[in-house]
C-alpha positions as CSV (number, residue, x, y, z in Angstrom):
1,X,-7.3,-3.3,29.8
2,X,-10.4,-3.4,32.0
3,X,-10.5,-0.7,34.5
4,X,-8.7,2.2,32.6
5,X,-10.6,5.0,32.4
6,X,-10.1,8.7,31.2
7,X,-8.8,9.6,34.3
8,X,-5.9,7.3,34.7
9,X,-5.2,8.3,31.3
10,X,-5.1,12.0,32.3
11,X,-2.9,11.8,35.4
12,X,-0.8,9.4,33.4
13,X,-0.1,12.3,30.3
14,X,-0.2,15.4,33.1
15,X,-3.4,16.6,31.7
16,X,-7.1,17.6,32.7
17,X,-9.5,14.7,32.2
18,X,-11.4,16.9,29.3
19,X,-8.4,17.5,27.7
20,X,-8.2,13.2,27.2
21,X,-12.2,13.6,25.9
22,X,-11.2,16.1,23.5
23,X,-8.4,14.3,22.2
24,X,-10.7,11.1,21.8
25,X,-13.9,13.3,20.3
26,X,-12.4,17.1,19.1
27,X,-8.7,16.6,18.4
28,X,-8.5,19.7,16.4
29,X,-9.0,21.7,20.0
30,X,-5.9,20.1,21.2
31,X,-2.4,21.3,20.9
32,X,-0.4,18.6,18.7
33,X,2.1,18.1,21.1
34,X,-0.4,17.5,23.7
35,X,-2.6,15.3,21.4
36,X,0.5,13.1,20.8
37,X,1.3,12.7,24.6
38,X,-2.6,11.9,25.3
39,X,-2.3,9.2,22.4
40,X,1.0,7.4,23.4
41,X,-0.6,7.4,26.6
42,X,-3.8,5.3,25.5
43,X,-1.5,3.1,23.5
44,X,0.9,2.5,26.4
45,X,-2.1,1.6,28.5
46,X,-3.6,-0.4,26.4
47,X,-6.6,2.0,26.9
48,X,-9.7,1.3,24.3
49,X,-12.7,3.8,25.0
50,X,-15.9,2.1,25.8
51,X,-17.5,3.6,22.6
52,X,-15.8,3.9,19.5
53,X,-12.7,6.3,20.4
54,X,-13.5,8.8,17.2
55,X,-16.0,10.7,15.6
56,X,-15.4,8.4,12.3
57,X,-17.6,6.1,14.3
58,X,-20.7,8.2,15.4
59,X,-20.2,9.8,11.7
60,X,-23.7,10.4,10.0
61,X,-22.6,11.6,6.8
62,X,-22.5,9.5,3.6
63,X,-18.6,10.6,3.5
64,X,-15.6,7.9,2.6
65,X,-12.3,9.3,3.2
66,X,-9.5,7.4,1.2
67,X,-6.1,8.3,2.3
68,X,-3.4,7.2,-0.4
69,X,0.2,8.0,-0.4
70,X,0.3,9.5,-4.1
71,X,-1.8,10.1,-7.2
72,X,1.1,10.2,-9.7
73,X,1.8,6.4,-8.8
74,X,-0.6,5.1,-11.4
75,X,-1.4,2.3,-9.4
76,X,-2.8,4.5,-6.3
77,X,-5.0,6.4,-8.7
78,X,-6.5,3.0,-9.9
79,X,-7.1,2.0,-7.0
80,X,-9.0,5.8,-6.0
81,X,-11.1,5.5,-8.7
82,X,-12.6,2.1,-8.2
83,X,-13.1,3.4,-4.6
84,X,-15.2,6.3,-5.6
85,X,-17.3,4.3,-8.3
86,X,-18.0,1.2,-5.8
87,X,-18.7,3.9,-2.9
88,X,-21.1,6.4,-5.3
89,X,-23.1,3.0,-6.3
90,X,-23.9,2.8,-2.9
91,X,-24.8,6.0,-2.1
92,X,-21.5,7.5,-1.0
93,X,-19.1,10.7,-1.7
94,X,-15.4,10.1,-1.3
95,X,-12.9,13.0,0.4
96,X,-9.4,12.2,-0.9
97,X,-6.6,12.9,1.1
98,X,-2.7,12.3,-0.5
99,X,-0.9,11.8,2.6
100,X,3.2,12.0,0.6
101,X,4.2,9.3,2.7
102,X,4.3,11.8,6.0
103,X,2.9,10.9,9.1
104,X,1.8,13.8,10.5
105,X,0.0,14.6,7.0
106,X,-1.4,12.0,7.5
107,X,-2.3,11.6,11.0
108,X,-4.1,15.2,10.0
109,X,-6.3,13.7,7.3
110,X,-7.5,11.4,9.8
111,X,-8.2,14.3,12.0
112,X,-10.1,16.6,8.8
113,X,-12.6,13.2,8.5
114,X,-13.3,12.9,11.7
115,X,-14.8,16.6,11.8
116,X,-16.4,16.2,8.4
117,X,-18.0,13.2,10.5
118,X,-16.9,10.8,7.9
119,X,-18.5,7.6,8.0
120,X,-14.7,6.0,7.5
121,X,-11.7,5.4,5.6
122,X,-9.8,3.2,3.4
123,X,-6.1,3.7,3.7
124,X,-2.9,2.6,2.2
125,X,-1.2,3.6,5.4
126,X,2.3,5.3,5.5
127,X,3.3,2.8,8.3
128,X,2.2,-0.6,8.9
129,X,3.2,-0.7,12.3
130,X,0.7,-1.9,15.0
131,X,1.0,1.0,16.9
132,X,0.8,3.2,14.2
133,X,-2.2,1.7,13.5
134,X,-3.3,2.1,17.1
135,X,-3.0,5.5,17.0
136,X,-4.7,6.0,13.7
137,X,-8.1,4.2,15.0
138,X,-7.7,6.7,17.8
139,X,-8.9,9.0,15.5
140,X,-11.4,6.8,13.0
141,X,-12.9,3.4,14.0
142,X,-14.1,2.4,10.7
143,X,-10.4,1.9,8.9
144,X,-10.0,-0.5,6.0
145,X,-6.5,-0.9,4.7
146,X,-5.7,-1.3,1.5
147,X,-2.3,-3.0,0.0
148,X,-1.9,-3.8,3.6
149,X,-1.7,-6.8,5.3
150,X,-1.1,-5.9,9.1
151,X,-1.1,-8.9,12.2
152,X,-1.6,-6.5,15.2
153,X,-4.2,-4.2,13.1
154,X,-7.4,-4.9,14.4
155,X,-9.4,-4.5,11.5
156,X,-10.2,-5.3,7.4
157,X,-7.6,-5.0,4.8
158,X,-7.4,-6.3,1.5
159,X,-4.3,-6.7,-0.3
160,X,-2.5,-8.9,-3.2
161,X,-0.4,-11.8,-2.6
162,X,3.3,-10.1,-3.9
163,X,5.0,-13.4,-3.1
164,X,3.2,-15.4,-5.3
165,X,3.5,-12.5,-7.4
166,X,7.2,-11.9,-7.6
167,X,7.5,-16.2,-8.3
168,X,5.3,-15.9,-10.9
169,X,7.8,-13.5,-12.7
170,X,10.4,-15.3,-11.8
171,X,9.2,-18.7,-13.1
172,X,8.4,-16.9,-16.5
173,X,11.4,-15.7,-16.8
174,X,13.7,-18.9,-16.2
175,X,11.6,-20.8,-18.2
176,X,13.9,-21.4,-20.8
177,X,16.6,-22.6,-18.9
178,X,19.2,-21.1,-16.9
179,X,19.8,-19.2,-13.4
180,X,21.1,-15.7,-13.8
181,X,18.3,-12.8,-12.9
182,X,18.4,-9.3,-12.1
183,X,16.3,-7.8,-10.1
184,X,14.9,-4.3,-10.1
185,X,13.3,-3.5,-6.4
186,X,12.7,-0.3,-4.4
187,X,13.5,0.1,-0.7
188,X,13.1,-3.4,0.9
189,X,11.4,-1.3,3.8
190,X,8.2,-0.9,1.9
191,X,6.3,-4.3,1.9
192,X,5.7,-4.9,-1.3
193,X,8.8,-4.6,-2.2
194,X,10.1,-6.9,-0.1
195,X,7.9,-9.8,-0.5
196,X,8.2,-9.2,-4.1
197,X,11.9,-9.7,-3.4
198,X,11.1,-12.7,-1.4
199,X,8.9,-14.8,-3.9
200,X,12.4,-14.1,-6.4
201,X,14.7,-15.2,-3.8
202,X,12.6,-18.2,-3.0
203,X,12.1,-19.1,-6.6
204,X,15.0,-19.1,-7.7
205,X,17.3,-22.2,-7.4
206,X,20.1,-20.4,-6.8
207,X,20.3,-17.2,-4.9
208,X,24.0,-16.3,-5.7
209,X,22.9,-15.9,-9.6
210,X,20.3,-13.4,-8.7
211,X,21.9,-9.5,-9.2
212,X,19.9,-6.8,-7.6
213,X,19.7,-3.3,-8.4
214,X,17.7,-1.1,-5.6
215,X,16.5,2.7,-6.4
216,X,14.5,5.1,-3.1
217,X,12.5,5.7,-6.6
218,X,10.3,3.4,-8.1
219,X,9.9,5.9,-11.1
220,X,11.1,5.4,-15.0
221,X,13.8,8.3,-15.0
222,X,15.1,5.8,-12.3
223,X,14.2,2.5,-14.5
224,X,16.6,4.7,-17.1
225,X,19.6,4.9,-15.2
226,X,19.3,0.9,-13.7
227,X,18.7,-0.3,-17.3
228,X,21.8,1.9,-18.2
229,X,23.9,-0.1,-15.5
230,X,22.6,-3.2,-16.1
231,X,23.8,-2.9,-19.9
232,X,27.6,-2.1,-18.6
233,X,27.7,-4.1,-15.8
234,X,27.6,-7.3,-17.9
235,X,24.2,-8.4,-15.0
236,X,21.8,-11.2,-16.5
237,X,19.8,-9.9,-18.8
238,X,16.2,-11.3,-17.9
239,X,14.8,-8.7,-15.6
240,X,12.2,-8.4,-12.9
241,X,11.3,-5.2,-12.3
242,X,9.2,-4.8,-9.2
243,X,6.7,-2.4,-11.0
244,X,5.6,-1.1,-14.5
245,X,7.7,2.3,-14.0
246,X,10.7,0.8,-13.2
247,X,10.1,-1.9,-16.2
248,X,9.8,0.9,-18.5
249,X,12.5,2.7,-17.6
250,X,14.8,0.0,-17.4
251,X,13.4,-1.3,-21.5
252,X,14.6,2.4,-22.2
253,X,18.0,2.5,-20.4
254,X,19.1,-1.2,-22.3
255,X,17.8,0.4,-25.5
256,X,20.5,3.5,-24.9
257,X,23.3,0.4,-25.1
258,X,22.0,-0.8,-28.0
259,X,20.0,-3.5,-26.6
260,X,16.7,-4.2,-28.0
261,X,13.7,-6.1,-26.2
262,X,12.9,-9.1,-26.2
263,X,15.9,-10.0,-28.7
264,X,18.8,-8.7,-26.3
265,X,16.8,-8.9,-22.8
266,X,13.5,-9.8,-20.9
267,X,11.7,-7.4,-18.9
268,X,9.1,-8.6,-16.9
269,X,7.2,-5.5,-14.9
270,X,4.6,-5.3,-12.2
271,X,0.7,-4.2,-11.7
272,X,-0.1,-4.1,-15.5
273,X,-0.1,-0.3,-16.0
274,X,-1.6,1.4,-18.8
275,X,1.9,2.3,-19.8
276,X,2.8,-1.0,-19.6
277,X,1.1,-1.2,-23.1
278,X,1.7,2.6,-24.1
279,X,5.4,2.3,-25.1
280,X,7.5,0.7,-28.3
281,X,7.1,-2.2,-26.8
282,X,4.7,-3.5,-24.5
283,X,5.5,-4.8,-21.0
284,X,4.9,-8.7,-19.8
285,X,3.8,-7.9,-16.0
286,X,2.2,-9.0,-13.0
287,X,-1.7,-7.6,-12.8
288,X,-2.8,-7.0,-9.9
289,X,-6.4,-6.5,-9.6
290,X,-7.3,-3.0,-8.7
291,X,-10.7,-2.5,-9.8
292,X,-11.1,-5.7,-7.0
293,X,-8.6,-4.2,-4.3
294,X,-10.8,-1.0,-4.6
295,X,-14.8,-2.7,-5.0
296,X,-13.2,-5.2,-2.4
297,X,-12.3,-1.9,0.1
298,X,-15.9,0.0,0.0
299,X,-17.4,-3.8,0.7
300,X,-15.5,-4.2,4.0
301,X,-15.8,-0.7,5.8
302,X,-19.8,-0.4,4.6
303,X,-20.0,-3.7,6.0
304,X,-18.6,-2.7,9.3
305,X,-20.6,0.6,9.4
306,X,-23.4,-1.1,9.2
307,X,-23.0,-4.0,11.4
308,X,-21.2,-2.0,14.1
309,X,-20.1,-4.5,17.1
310,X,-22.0,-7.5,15.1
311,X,-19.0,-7.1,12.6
312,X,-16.1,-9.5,12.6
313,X,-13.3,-7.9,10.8
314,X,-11.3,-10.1,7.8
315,X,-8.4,-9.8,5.6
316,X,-9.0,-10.6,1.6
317,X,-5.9,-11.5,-0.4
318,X,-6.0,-11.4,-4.0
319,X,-4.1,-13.9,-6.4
320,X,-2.0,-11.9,-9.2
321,X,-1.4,-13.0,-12.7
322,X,0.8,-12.5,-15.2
323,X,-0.2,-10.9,-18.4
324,X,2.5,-11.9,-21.4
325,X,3.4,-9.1,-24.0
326,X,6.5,-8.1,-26.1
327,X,8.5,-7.4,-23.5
328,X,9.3,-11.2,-22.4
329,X,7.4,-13.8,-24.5
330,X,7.1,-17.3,-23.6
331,X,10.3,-19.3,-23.6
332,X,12.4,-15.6,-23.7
C-alpha cells in the first residue's frame, strides 16, 4: 500500500521507528516477541519496504540456505543433495537448516541466513499459508519453494503434479477390473497428501469402494501396523500407499497374515525410494523427479539473484510416472 512507511508501522506495533528498521535489517537485535508484533504489523498493513525487506537480498556471499523439514525422510535428502550439486556447479555453498516442521525453528533459520548474508533460500516450507509466507520474505527476498505450490506466495516454486500422480496409481491398480481400493495416506492437512488423495478419489468410479486408512506418520513401523489391519479387516487388497515408507511397511504387515505380494495383494507406493527396490520385494511406485525438483530449485533463485527487479517469478510443475516392479505388475 503506497504511503506506508516505517513510521506508521511503528506507531501501529507501539514501537520506536528503529526498532521497525531492525526488525526489517537486524532481527536478531530484536526481542522475539517484539519482532513478531513488528511483523504482523507489516502484514496487516500490507507494508512492503521500498528495498528488498531482508538482508537475503543485499546478501554478497555465495551462500544458499535450504531449509527442509527432515533428512531421515529419504525424499528431503534427495532433494538436499541435488540442491548442493546444482548450487556447487555454479559456484555456490549450501547452509542446511532441518526446520522439524516448527515454525519458530524455522522462522529462526531464516533469521541465521540472513546474518550469514545468504544470497537466498530454497524451502519446503512448514506452512503454505500466504501469510506465512509473508512473513518469511520479511526476512529473505530471494525464497524458492520447493514441493510447494502456493497462489498468494509471491515468488518461484517448483513442485510435482500429486494429482496426476495419485490417478496414475490408481489407474494401474484397477486395471484389471474391479472397484475396491485401499488407500494408505498421511494427514490430509499436508498437501501432498491430500491431492494424492484427490487424484484417487477422482479416479476412481466409485468413491464408496475406496477404504482409507490414515497414520500422523508416514513411516514403515506405521506401514506395519496399517498392512496388519488391512489383512483383518477384510479392506480391498490393491493398495495405494501415498509414499515408499508407508508401501513398505504396509508389504511387511500383509506378509505377517500370511499374505504374499503380488500373489495375495498389490502395493503401489510413492516417489520411487531407494528402498523401494532394497526389500524382498521391490515396490511399483510413483517417481517423482528429484534430481529435477532440486537442479530445477538452484535455476530459479540464481535467476532471481541475478536479475533482481527484471525477474518475473514462475511456478514449474513436474509430471510423475510410474515405475512397475514386483510389488504390483501389470494387470495385478
Amino acid at each position: 500500500m503506497k504511503g506506508i512507511g516505517l513510521s506508521r508501522v511503528a506507531e501501529a506495533a507501539g514501537v520506536s521507528v528503529a526498532t521497525v528498521s531492525n526488525t526489517i535489517n537486524r532481527p536478531h537485535l530484536v526481542a522475539t516477541a517484539t519482532r513478531e508484533r513488528v511483523l504482523q504489523t507489516m502484514q496487516r498493513l500490507d507494508f512492503v519496504p521500498n528495498r528488498a525487506a531482508a538482508t537475503l537480498r543485499s546478501g554478497s556471499n555465495k551462500l544458499l540456505g535450504v531449509v527442509v523439514p527432515e533428512l531421515v525422510n529419504p525424499f528431503y535428502a534427495a532433494i538436499t543433495e541435488a540442491i548442493a550439486v546444482a548450487a556447487g556447479r555454479r559456484g555456490y555453498a549450501v547452509a542446511l537448516c532441518v526446520s522439524h516442521d516448527d515454525a519458530a525453528v524455522e522462522l529462526s533459520h531464516f533469521e541465521m541466513l540472513a546474518e550469514q548474508r545468504a544470497a537466498g533460500a530454497i524451502v519446503v516450507p512448514y506452512s503454505a499459508s500466504g501469510p506465512r509466507l509473508r512473513q518469511l520474505r520479511m526476512v529473505g527476498t530471494h525464497l524458492v519453494l520447493v514441493d510447494r505450490v502456493v497462489d498468494q506466495h509471491d515468488g518461484c516454486a517448483v513442485a510435482v503434479d500429486d494429482v496426476a500422480g495419485g490417478a496414475l496409481a490408481t489407474r494401474h491398480l484397477l486395471s484389471a477390473g474391479g472397484e475396491g481400493l485401499t488407500l494408505v495416506n498421511g494427514p490430509v492437512s499436508i498437501p501432498q497428501c491430500r491431492d494424492r488423495r484427490r487424484g484417487v478419489l477422482d479416479t476412481a468410479a466409485d468413491r464408496s469402494a475406496v477404504i482409507e486408512f490414515t497414520s500422523p506418520h508416514m513411516t514403515v513401523d506405521e506401514g506395519v501396523r496399517i498392512g496388519r489391519e488391512i489383512a483383518d479387516s477384510g479392506a480391498p487388497r490393491r493398495v495405494f500407499c501415498t509414499n515408499d515408507q508407508l508401501a513398505l511397511g504396509v508389504i511387511r504387515g500383509l506378509r505377517d497374515r500370511g499374505l504374499r505380494t503380488p500373489l495375495d495383494a498389490s502395493v503401489v507406493g510413492y516417489g520411487d525410494l531407494a528402498l523401494a527396490v532394497e526389500g524382498d520385494t521391490s515396490i511399483t511406485t510413483v517417481a517423482q523427479p528429484k534430481a529435477a525438483l532440486g537442479a530445477e530449485a538452484v535455476t530459479k533463485v540464481l535467476s532471481e539473484i541475478d536479475e533482481g527487479d527484471a525477474h518475473r517469478h514462475s511456478t514449474m510443475i513436474f509430471e510423475p510416472h510410474l515405475v512397475v516392479r514386483e510389488s504390483a505388475p501389470l494387470g495385478s
